[in-house]
Every structure is written in C-alpha cells, then in structure tokens.
Phi, psi and omega in degrees: 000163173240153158218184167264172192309330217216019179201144211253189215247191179281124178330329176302290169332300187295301171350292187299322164294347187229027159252327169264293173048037196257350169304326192252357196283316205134320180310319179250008203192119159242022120204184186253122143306132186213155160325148185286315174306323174289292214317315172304300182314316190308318167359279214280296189247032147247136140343008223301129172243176166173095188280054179053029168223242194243140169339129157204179166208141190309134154278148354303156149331045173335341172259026182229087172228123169084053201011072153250135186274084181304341157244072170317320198275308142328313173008180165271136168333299225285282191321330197279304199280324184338107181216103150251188265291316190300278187334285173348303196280334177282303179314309176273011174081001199252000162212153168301144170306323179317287188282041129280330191272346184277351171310273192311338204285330190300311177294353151331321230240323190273319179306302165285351178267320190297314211292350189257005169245016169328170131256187201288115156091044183258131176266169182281326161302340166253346126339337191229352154288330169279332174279339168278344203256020182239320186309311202292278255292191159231162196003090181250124256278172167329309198300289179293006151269340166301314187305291186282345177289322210291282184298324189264340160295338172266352169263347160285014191255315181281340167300323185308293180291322213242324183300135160214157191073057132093029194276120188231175169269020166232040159245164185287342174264258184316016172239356166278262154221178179289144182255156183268000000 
C-alpha cells in the first residue's frame, strides 16, 4: 500500500489503496524489490530471494488480505514509497477522486473475468507465464485464447492507469517489481 515514510497519507489516497491493492495482489507486479539492507528484518516475514540481482520476495502479498495490508506499520520501505501512476495522478490533481476509483473498479472488473479462467492456486504472475508459454506454442485452443485475450485486456488497462515511465506489460520492469 503507499504511504510516506513517516505520514500516513490522505483519506482519500488510503481509501483508494484499500480499494485497489492491485501494487500487492500480484497484479501489477510478480515481486518486490527491497533493499540489500532491509532484506535480513525483512526475513523473517518474506520469501526474501536473490537470483543474482537485488533482494525481493514474490506477489501476492501474503500480508494483503481483502486488500489490507496486514503489517501496515511494518511494511517494506519499497511499499511504504510506491505510489502508482493513477495515485500520483490523483495526489497532483491531474484527476478527480471520481476517475480514479472508476480507473480501479474497470480494472476490477478485467481483473475478476481473469481470475475466473485462472487454474487451481495460479497466480497472475504465472498466469502471464502460462500466456507466454501458450503464445510460443502453435494453434492453441479456444480456451487459451479466451484466457490470454482476457489476461492481456487487463495489463493494458494496468499500463493504462496504473503503469508510469514507459512501463508496458511486457518490460522487464513492469512485469517485475515494484522499484524503491
């Protein structure tokens, strides 16, 4: 969720993050980049990995339920500064609280048809792993092209809204992490 490090942020804002939780679901991300320094606290209530690049642990959240941050208070530093593209654009005024929450519910809305051609425990970061690995493929059915039609109207809807610095869903940076 965002906040600033050392203030909690406008009702409005939180309103909106805990309406959306789409930085923590998986959706927009399939981990978080944290600090080399933070990673040892983090330890303890993260997957903390480190594939030969920088410290993260996977999305979802485990600590994101009914899209509440369950250590709000704790959190990772990278989650605490995080604010994207919509939040950003709402905070500066450059939308109305009206089209930011109709921003989230449409993508909500793209968000629940995927989720109902999921498989069993498939997350969405593997969900777009399964769509690339159905893309590479030859003729592949009905289903998975319903599936991938699905999957790919909802990250433009999240490049749209939510994505920001030239972030699309097939860079290595928006199909990655949250950056600090």
């Amino acid at each position: 969720m965002t906040s600033c490090l050392s203030v909690d942020p406008p009702r409005q804002e939180q309103d909106l993050c805990t309406h959306c939780a789409m930085c923590c679901d998986g959706t927009k991300f399939a981990y978080v980049n944290v600090s080399p320094d933070e990673a040892p606290a983090l330890a303890a209530d993260f997957a903390i990995s480190d594939d030969g690049g920088e410290p993260s642990f996977p999305q979802p959240c485990h600590y994101s339920v009914e899209r509440r941050c369950e250590i709000y208070a704790r959190r990772p530093i990278t989650c605490r500064s995080y604010r994207c593209k919509t939040l950003s654009e709402l905070r500066k005024e450059l939308i109305a609280p009206e089209e930011a929450r109709r921003r989230v519910d449409e993508t909500l809305v793209a968000r629940r048809a995927v989720s109902q051609l999921l498989q069993p425990g498939e997350t969405l970061p593997l969900a777009r792993k399964r769509r690339n690995t159905i893309s590479s493929g030859s003729a592949p059915a009905v289903s998975d092209l319903r599936f991938m039609l699905a999957l790919t109207a909802l990250d433009l809807l999240v490049d749209r809204y939510f994505r920001a610095n030239g972030e699309t869903m097939f860079s290595r940076k928006a199909a990655g992490a949250i950056e600090d």
